[in-house]
N, CA, C and O of each residue as an XYZ file, in Angstrom:
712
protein
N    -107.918      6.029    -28.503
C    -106.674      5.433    -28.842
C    -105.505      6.416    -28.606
O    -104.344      6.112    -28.330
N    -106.073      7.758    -28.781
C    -104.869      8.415    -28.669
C    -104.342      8.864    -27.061
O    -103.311      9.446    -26.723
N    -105.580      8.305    -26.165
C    -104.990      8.658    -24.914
C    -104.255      7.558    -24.650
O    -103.064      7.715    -24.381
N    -104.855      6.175    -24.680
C    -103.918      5.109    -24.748
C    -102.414      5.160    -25.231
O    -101.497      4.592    -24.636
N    -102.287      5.833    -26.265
C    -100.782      5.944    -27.119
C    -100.027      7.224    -26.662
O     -99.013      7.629    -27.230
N    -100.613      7.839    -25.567
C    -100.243      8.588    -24.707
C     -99.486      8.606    -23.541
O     -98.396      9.075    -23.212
N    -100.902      7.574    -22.689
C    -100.310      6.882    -21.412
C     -99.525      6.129    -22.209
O     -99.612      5.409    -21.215
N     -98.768      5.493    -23.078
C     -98.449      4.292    -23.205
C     -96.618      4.674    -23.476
O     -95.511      4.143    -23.388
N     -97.221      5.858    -23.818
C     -95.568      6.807    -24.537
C     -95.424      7.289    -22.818
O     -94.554      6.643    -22.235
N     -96.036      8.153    -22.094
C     -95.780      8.279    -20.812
C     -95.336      7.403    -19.985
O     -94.823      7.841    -18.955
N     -95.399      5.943    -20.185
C     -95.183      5.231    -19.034
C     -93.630      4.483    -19.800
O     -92.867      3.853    -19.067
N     -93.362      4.629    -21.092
C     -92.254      3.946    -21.761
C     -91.192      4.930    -21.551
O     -90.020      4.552    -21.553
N     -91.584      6.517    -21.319
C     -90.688      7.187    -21.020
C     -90.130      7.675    -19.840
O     -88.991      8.144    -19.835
N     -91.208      7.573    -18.282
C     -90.816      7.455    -17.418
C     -89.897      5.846    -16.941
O     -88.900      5.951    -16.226
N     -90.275      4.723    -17.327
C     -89.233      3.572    -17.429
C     -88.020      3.912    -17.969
O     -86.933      3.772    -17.408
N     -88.280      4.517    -19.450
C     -86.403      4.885    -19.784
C     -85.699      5.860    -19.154
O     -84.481      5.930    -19.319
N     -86.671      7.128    -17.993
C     -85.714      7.689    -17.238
C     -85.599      7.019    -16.201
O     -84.649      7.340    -15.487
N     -86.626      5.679    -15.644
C     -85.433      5.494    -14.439
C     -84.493      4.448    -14.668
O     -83.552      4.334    -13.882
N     -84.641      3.498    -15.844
C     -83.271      3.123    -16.331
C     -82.616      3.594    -16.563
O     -81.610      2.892    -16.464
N     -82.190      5.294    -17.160
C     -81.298      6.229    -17.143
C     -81.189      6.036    -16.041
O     -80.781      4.880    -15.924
N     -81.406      6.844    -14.354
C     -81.170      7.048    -13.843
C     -80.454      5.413    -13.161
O     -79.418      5.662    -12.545
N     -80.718      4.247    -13.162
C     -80.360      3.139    -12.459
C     -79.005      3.694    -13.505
O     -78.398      4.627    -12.977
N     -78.619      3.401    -14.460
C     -77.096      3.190    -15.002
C     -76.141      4.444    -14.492
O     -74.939      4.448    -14.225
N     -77.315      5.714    -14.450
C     -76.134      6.580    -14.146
C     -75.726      6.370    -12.850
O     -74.641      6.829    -12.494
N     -76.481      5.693    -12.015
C     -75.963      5.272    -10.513
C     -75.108      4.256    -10.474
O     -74.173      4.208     -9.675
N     -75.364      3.368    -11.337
C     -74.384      2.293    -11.516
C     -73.041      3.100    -12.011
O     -72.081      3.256    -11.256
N     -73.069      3.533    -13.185
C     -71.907      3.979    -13.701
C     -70.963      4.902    -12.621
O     -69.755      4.729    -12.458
N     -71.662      5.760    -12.034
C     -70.974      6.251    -10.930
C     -70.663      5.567     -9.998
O     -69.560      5.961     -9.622
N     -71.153      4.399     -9.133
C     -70.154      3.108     -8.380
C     -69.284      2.884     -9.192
O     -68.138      3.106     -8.801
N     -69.450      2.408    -10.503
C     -67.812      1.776    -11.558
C     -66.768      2.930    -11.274
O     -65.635      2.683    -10.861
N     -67.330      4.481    -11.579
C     -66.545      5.305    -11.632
C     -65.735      5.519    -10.242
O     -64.515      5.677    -10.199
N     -66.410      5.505     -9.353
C     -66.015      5.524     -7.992
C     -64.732      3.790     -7.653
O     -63.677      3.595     -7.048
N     -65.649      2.996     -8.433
C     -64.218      2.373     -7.493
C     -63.042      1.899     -8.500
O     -62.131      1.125     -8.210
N     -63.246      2.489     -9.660
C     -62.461      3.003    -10.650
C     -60.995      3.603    -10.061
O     -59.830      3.222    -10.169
N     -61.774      4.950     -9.256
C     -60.669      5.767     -9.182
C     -60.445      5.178     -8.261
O     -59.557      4.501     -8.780
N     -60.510      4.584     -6.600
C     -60.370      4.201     -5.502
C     -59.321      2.912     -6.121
O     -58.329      2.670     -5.434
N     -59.522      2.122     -7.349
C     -58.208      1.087     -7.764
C     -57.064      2.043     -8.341
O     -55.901      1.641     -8.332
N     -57.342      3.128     -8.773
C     -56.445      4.022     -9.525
C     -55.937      4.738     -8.474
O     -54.842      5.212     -8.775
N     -56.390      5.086     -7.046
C     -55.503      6.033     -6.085
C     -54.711      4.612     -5.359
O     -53.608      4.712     -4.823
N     -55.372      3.481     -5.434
C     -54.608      2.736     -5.246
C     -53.355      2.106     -5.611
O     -52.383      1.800     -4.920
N     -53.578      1.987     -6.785
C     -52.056      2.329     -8.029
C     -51.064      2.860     -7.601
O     -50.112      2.421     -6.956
N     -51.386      4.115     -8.091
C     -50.590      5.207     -7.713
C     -49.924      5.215     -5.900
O     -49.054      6.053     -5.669
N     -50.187      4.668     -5.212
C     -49.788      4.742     -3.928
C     -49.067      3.191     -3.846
O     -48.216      2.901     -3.006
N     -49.374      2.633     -4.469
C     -48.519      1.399     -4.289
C     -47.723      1.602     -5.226
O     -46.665      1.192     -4.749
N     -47.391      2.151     -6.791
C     -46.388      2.652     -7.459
C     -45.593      3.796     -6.705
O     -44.368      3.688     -6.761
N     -46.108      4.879     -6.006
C     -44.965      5.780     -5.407
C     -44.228      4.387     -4.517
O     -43.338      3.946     -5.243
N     -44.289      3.810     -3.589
C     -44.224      2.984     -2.559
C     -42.994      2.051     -3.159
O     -41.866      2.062     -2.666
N     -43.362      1.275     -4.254
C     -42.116      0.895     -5.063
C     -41.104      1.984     -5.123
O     -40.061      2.142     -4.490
N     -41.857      2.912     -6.331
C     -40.818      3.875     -6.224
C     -39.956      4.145     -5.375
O     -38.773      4.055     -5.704
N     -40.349      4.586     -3.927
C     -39.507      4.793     -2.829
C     -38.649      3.483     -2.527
O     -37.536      3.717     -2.057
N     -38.872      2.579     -2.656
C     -38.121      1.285     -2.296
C     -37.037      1.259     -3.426
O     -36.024      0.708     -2.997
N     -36.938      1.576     -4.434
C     -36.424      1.304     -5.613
C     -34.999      2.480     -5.557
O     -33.816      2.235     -5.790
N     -35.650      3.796     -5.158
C     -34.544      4.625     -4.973
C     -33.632      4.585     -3.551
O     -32.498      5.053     -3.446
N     -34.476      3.846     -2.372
C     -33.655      3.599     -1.037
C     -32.660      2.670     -1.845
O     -31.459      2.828     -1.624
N     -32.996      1.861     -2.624
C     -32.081      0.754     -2.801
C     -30.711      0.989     -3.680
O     -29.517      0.792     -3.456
N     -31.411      1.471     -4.709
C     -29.983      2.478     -5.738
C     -28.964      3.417     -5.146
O     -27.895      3.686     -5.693
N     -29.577      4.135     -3.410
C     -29.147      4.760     -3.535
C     -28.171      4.456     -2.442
O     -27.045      4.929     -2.291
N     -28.839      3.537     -1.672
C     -27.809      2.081     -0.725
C     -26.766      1.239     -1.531
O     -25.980      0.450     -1.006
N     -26.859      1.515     -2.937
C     -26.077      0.431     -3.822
C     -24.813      1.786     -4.290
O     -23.587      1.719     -4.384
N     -25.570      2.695     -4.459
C     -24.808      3.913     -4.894
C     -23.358      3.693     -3.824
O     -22.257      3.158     -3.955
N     -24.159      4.515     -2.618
C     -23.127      4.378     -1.528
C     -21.858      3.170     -1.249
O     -20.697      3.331     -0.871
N     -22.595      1.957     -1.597
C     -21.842      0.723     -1.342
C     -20.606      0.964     -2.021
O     -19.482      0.810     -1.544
N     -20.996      1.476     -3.534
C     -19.990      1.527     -4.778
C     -19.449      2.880     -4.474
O     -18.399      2.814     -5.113
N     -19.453      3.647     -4.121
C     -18.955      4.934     -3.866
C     -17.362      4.456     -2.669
O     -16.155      4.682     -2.756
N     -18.219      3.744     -1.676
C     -16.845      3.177     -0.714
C     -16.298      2.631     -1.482
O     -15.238      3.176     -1.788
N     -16.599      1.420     -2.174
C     -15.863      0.336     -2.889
C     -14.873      1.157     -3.273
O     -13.716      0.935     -2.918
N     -15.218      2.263     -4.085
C     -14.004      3.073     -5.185
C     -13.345      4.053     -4.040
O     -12.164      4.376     -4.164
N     -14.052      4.482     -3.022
C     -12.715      4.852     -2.358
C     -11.418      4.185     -1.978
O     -10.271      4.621     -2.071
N     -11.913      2.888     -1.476
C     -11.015      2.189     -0.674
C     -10.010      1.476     -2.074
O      -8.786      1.479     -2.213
N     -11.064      0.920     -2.948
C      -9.748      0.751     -4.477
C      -9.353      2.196     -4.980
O      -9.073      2.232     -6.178
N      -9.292      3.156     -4.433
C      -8.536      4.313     -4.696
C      -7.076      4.729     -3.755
O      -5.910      4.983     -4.055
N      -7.928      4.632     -2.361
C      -6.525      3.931     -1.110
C      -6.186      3.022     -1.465
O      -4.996      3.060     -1.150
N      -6.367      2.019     -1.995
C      -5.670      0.893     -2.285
C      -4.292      1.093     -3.473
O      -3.216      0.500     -3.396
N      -4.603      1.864     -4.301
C      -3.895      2.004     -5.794
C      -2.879      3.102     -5.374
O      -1.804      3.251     -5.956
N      -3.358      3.985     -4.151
C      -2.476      5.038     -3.865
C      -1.222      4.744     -2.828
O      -0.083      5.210     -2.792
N      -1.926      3.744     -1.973
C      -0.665      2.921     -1.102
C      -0.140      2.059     -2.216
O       0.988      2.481     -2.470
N      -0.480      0.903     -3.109
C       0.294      0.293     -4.107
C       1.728      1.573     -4.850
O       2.953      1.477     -4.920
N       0.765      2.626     -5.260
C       1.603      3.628     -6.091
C       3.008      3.974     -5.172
O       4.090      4.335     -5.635
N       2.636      3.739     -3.613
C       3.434      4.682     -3.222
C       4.670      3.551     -2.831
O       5.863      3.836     -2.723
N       4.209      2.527     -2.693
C       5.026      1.250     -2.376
C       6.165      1.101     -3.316
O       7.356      0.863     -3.116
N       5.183      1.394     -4.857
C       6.173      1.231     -6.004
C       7.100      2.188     -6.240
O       8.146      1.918     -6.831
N       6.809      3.411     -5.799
C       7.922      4.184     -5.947
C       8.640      4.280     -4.797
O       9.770      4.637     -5.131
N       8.580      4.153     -3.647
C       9.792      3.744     -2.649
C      10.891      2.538     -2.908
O      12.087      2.550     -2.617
N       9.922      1.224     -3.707
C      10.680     -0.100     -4.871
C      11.884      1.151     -5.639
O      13.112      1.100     -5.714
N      11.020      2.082     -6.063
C      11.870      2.248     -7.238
C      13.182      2.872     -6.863
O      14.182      2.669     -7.551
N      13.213      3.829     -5.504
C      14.345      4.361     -5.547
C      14.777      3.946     -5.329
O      14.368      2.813     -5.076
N      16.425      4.310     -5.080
C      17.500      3.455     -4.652
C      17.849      3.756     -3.246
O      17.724      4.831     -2.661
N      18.280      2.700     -2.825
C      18.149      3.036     -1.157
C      19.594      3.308     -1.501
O      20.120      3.165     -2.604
N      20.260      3.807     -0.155
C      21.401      3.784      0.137
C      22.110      2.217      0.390
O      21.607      1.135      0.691
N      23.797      2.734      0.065
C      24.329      1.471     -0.250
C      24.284      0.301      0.744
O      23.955     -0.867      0.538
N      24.810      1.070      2.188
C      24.537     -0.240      3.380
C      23.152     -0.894      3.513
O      23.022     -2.102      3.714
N      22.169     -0.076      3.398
C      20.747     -0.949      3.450
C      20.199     -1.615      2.456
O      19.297     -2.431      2.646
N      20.821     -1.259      0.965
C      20.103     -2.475      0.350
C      20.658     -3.680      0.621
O      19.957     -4.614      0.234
N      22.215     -4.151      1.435
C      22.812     -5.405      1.602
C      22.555     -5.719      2.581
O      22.848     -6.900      2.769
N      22.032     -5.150      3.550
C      21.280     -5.515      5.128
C      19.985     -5.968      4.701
O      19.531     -6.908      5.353
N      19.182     -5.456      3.622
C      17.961     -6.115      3.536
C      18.117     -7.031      2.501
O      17.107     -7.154      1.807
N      19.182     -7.790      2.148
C      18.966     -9.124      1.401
C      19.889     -9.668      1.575
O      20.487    -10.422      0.807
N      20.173     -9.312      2.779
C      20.958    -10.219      3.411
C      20.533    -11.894      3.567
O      19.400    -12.286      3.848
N      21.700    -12.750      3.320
C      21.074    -14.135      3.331
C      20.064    -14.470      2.354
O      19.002    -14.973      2.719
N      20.310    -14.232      1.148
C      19.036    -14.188     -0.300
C      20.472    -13.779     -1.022
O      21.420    -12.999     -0.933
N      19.941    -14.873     -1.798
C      21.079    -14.987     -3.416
C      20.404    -14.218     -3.718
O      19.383    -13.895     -3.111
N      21.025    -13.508     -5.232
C      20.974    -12.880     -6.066
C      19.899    -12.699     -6.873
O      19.987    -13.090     -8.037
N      18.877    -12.173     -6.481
C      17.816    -12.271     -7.932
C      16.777    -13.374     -6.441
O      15.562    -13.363     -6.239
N      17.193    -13.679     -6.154
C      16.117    -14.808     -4.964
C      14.725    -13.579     -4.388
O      14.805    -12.455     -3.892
N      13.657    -14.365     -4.710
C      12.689    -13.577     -3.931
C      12.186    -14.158     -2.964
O      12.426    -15.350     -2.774
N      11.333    -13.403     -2.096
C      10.719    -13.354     -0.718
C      10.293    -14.713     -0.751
O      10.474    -15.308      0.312
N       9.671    -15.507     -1.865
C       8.986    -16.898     -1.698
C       9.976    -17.846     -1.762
O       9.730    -19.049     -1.847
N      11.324    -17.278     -1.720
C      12.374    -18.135     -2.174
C      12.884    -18.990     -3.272
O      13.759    -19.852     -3.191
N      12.075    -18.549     -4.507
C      12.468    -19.192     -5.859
C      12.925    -17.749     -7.152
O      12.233    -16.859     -7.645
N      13.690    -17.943     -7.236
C      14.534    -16.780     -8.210
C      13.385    -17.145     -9.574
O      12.778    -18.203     -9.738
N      13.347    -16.226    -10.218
C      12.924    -15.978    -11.484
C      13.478    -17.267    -12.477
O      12.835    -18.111    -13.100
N      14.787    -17.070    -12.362
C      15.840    -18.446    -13.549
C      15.264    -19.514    -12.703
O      15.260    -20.379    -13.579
N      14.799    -20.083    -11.718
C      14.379    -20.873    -11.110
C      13.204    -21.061    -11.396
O      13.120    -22.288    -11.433
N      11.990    -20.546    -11.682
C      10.694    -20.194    -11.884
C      10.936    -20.947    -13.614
O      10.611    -22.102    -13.886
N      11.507    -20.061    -14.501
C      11.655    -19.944    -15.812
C      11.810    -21.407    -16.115
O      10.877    -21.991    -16.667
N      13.420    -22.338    -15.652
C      13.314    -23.810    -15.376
C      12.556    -24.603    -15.280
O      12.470    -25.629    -15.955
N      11.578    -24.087    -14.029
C      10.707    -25.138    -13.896
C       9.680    -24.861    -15.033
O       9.616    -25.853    -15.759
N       9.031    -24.075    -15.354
C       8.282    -23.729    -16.119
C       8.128    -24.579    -17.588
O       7.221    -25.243    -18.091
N       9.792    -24.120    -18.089
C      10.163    -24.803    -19.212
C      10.056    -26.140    -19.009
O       9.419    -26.764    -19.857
N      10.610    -26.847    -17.917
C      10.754    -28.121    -18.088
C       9.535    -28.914    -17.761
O       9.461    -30.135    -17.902
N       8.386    -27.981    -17.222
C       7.293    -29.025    -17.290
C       6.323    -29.134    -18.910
O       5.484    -29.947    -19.300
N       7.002    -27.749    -19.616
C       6.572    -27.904    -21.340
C       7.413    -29.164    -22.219
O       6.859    -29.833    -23.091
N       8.753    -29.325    -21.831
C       9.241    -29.696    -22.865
C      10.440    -30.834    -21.928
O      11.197    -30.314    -21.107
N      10.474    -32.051    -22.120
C      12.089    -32.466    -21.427
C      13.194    -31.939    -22.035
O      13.664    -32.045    -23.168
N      13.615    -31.152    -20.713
C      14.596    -30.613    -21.040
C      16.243    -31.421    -21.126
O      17.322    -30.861    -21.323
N      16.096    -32.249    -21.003
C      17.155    -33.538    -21.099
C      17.311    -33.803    -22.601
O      18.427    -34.178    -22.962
N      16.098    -33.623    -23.775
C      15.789    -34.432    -24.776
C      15.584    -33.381    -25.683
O      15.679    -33.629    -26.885
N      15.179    -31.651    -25.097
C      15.100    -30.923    -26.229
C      16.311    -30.227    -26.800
O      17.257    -29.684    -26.230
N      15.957    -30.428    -28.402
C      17.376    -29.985    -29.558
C      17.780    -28.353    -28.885
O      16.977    -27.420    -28.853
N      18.847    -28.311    -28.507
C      19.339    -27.127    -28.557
C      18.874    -25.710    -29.304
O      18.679    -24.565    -28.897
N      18.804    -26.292    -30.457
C      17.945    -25.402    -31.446
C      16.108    -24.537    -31.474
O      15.509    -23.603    -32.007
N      15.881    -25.772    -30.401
C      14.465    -25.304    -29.563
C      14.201    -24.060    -28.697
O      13.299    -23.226    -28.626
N      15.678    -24.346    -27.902
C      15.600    -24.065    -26.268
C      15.333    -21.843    -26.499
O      14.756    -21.161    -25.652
N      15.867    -21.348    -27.651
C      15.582    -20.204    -27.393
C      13.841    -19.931    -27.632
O      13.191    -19.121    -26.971
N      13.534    -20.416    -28.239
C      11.756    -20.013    -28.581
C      11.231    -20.364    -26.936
O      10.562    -19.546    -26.305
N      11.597    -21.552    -26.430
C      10.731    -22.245    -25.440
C      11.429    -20.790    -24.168
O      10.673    -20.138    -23.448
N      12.687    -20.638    -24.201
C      12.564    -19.544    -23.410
C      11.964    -18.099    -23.332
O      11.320    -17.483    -22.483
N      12.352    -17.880    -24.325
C      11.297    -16.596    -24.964
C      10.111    -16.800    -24.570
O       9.811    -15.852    -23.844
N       9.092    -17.671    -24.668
C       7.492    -18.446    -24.538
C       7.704    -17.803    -23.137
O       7.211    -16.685    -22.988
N       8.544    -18.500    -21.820
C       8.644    -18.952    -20.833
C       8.787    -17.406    -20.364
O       7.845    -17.062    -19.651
N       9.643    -16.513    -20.575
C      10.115    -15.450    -20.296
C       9.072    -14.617    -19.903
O       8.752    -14.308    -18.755
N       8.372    -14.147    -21.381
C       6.949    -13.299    -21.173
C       5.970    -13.651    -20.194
O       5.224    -12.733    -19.854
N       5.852    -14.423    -19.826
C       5.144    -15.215    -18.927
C       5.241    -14.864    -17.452
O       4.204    -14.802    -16.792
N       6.804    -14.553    -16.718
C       6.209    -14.601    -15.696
C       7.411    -13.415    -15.856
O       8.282    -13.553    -14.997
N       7.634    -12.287    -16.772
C       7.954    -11.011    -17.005
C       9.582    -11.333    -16.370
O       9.829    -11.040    -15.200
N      10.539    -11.901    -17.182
C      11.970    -12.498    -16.811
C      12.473    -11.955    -18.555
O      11.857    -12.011    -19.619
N      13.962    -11.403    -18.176
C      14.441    -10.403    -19.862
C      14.290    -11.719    -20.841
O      14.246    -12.721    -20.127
N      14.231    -11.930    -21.731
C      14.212    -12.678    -22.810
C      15.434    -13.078    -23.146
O      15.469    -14.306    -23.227
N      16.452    -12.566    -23.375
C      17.785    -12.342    -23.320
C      18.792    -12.912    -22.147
O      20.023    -12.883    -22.147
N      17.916    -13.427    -21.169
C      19.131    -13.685    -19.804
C      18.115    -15.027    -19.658
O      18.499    -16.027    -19.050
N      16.964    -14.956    -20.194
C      15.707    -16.310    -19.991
C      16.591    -17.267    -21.149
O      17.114    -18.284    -20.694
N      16.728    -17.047    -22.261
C      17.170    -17.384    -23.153
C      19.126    -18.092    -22.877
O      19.335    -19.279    -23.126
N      20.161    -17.288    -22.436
C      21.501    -17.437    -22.088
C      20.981    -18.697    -20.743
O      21.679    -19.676    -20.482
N      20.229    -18.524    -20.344
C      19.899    -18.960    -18.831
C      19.404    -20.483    -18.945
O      19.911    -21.348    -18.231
N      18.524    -20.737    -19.752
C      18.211    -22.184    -19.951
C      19.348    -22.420    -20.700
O      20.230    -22.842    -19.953
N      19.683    -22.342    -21.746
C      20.475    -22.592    -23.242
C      21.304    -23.447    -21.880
O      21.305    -24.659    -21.666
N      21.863    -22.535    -21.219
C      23.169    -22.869    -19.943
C      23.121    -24.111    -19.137
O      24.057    -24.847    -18.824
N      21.722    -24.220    -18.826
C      20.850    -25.166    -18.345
C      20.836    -26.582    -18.727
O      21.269    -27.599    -18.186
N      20.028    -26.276    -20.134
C      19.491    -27.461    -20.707
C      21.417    -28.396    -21.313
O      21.591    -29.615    -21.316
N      22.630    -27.205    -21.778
C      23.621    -28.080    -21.686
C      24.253    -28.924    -20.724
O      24.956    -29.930    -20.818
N      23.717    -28.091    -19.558
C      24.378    -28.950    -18.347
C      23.730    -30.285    -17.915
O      24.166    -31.269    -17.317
N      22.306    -29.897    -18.534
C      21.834    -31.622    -18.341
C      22.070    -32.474    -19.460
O      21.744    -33.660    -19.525
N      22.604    -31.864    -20.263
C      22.697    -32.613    -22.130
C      23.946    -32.855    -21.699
O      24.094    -34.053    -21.942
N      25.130    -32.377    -21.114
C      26.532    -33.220    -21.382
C      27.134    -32.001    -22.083
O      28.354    -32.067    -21.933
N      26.756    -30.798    -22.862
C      26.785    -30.145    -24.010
C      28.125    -29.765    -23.440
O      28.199    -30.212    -22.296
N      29.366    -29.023    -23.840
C      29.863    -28.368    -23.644
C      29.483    -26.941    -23.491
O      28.470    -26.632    -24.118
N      30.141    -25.854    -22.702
C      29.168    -25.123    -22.429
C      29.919    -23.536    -23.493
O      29.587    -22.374    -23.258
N      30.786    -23.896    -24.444
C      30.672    -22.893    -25.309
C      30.512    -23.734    -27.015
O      31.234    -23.678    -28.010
N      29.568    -24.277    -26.805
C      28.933    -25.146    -28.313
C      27.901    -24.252    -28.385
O      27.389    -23.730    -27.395
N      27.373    -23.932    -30.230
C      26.405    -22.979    -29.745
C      25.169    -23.618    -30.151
O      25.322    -24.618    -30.852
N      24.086    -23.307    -29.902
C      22.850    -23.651    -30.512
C      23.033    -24.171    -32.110
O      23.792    -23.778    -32.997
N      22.260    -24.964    -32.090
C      21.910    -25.106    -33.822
C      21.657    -24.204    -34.914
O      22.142    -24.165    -36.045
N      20.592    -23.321    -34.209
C      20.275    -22.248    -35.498
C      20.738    -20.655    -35.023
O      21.536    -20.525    -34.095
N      20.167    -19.451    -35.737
C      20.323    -18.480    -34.932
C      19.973    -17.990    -33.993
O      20.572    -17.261    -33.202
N      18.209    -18.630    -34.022
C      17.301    -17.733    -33.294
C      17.772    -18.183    -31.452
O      17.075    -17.728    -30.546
N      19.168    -19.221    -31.089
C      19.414    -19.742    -29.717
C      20.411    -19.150    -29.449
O      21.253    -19.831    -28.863
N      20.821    -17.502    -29.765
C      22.212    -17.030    -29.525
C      22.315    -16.955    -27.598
O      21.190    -16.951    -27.098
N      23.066    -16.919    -26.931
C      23.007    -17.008    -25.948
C      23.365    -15.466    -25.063
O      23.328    -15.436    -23.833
């Protein structure tokens, strides 16, 4: 019996080494194409990667011009505005507005012209109380950047000439001094 329980332990233990050995062969294919999905990874993640920084850095550039050219842009505006600002000499500012009323701009509607229409598509100006007309100019004024003060004298002037008003009657309250 005891050679029996011998061979019997001998042959249960050569089976569990070559089932050891079958898994460790197996386990080493898993391991193997383990890493072969994992170098794969990694090479298709650098690969993004590289696509990801061509692109930021194509977007970079894009925005880099953008802000140059809105930098030329703000520096010719700047320089426009201060040639506006000085004063030319006396014969050329009347050669260049020449034939243009007073206050008339390039599109051909003066500011008090602008302000008018403006007002009168808020309010009929035929029908509004005198006492109105300075708020609605004031409103009107800020709006398309016209003094408050000459927006204000300017309709008041206006709205009497379509009212009949006499033109030194004054507003109703204070806030319509002219």
């Amino acid at each position: 019996m005891r050679a029996d329980a011998s061979q019997i332990i001998a042959q249960a233990l050569a089976d569990a080494a070559g089932e050891r050995e079958e898994v460790r062969a197996w386990s080493g294919r898993q391991i193997d194409g383990l890493r072969a999905q994992l170098a794969q990874a990694r090479e298709e993640a650098a690969r993004l990667v590289g696509q990801v920084r061509d692109d930021a850095a194509a977007r970079i550039a894009a925005l880099e011009a953008c802000h140059a050219q809105l930098r030329a842009e703000r520096d010719r505006l700047a320089a426009q505005l201060g040639a506006a600002a000085r004063p030319s000499p006396p014969g050329n500012a009347r050669s260049a507005r020449a034939g243009q009323g007073r206050g008339v701009r390039r599109g051909g509607q003066s500011k008090r012209d602008r302000m008018i229409e403006l007002a009168g598509r808020r309010r009929d100006l035929a029908a509004v109380p005198l006492a109105e007309v300075a708020r609605l100019a004031s409103s009107v004024a800020a709006e398309i950047g016209y003094s408050p003060g000459t927006a204000r004298r300017e309709l008041v002037r206006h709205v009497r000439a379509l009212q009949g008003a006499p033109e030194d009657s004054a507003p109703d309250n204070d806030g319509g001094q002219a």
